[in-house]
C-alpha positions in Angstrom: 47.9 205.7 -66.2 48.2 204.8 -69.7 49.6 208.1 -70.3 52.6 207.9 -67.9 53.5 204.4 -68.8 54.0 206.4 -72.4 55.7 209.3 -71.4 58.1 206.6 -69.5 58.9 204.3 -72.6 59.4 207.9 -75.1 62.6 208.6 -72.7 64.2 205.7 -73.6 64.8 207.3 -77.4 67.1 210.6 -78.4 65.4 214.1 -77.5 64.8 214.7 -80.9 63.0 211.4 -81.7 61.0 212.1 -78.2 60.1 215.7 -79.1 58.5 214.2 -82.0 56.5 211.5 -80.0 55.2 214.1 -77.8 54.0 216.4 -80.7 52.1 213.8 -82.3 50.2 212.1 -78.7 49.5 215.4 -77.9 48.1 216.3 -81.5 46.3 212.9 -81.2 44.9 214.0 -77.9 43.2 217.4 -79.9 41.8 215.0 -81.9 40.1 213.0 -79.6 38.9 216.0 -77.5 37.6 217.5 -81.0 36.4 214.5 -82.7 34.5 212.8 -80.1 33.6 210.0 -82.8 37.1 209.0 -83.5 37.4 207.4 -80.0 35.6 204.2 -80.9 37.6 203.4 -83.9 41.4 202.8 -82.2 42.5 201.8 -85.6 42.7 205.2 -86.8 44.2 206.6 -84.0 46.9 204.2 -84.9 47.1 205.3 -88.2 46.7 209.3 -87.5 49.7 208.8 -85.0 52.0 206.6 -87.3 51.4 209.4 -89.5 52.5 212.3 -88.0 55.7 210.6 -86.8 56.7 209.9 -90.0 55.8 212.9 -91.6 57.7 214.8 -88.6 60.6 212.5 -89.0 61.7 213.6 -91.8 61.4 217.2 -90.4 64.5 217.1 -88.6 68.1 215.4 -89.0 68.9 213.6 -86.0 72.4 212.8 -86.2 74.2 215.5 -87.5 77.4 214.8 -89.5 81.0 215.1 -88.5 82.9 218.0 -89.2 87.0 219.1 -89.5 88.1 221.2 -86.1 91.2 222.6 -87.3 91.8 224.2 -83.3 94.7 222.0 -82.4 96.5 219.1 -84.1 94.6 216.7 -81.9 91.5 217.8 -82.5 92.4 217.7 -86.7 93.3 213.7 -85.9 89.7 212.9 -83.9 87.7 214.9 -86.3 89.0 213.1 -89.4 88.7 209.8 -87.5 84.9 210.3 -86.8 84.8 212.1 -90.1 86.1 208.5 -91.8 84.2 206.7 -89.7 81.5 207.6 -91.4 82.2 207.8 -95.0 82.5 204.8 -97.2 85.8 202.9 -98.8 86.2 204.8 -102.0 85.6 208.4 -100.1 87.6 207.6 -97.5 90.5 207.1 -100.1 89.3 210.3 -101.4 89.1 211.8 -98.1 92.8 210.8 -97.3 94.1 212.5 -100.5 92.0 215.9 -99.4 93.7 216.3 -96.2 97.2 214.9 -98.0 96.6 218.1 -100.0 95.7 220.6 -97.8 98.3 219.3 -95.4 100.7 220.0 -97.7 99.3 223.7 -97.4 101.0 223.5 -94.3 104.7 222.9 -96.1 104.3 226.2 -98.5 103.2 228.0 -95.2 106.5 227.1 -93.8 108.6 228.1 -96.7 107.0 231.0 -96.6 107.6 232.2 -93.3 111.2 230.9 -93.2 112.7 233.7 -95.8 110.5 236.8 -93.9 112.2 238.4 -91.0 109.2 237.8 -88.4 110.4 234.2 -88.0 108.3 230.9 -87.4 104.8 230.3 -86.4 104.0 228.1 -84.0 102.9 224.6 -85.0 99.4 224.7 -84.0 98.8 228.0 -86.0 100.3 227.0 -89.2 98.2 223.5 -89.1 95.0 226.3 -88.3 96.4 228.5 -91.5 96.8 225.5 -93.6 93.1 223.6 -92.7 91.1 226.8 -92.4 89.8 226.7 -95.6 88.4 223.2 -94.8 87.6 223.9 -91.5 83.8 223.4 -90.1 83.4 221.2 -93.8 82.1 217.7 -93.7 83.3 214.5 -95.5 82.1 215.0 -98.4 81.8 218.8 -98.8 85.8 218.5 -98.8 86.2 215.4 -100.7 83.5 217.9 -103.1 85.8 221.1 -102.7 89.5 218.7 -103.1 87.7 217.9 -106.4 87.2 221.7 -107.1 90.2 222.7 -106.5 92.2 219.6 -109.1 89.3 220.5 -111.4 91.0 223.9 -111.2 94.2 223.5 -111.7 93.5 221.1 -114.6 91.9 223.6 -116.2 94.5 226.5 -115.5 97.4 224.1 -117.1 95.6 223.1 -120.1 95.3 226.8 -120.2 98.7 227.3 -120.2 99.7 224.5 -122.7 96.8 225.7 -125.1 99.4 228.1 -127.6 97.5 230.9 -129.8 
């Protein structure tokens, strides 16, 4: 009975969370079953089963972080919205000026294609062209590569001004 009142109060948390209950009850079952002399001291049950859920929480990453879906212009919008959600002030700012950047991708594309004879892309495909090289990336791993890239061309300009 004790059991099923258990398994009914681990549904209320996420499956990963409750995969992780269920690994350590059933591990503290073993130990029961193999360690007959452990089931008079409830105290280190306790113990042995706080434990192993916090050594198995850190195991696993239970919410898994936003990323850019380039696939339509819609999708760009809700992706960066969840994306900023969850970043803070100052990388949101940074953020902003990333997808300013590679939106601006988009522009070149389209002066590009307007003096070649195979005419315009559609709009969807040029915002895919333009975001593809951000595209599956987290917050911060484009905030990290829009750094890279100014980094970059700092370097290739100072280059350039540097006179032999």
């Amino acid at each position: 009975m004790k059991d099923q009142v258990l398994l009914v109060k681990i549904y209320r948390y996420p499956s990963l969370l409750r995969y992780q209950i269920l690994i350590a009850y059933t591990y503290t079952l073993n130990i029961r079953y193999y360690y007959p002399e452990l089931n008079e001291n409830i105290k280190m049950k306790k113990i042995i089963f706080v434990t192993l859920i916090l050594s198995l929480s850190g195991c696993f990453e239970l919410v898994k972080p936003a990323i850019l879906d380039p696939s339509s212009a819609e999708a760009i919008e809700d992706s960066a919205q969840k994306i900023i959600s969850g970043l803070t002030e100052e990388e949101e700012k940074e953020f902003n000026k990333a997808l300013q950047y590679y939106s601006f991708q988009a522009y070149k594309i389209v002066m590009n294609n307007a003096f070649t004879t195979s005419g315009m892309k559609p709009h969807d495909e040029i915002m895919r062209e333009s975001y593809s090289s951000i595209a599956g990336l987290t917050g911060k791993q484009i905030i990290e590569k829009y750094h890279l890239v100014l980094e970059k061309k700092r370097i290739k300009t100072e280059n350039k001004n540097i006179k032999i």
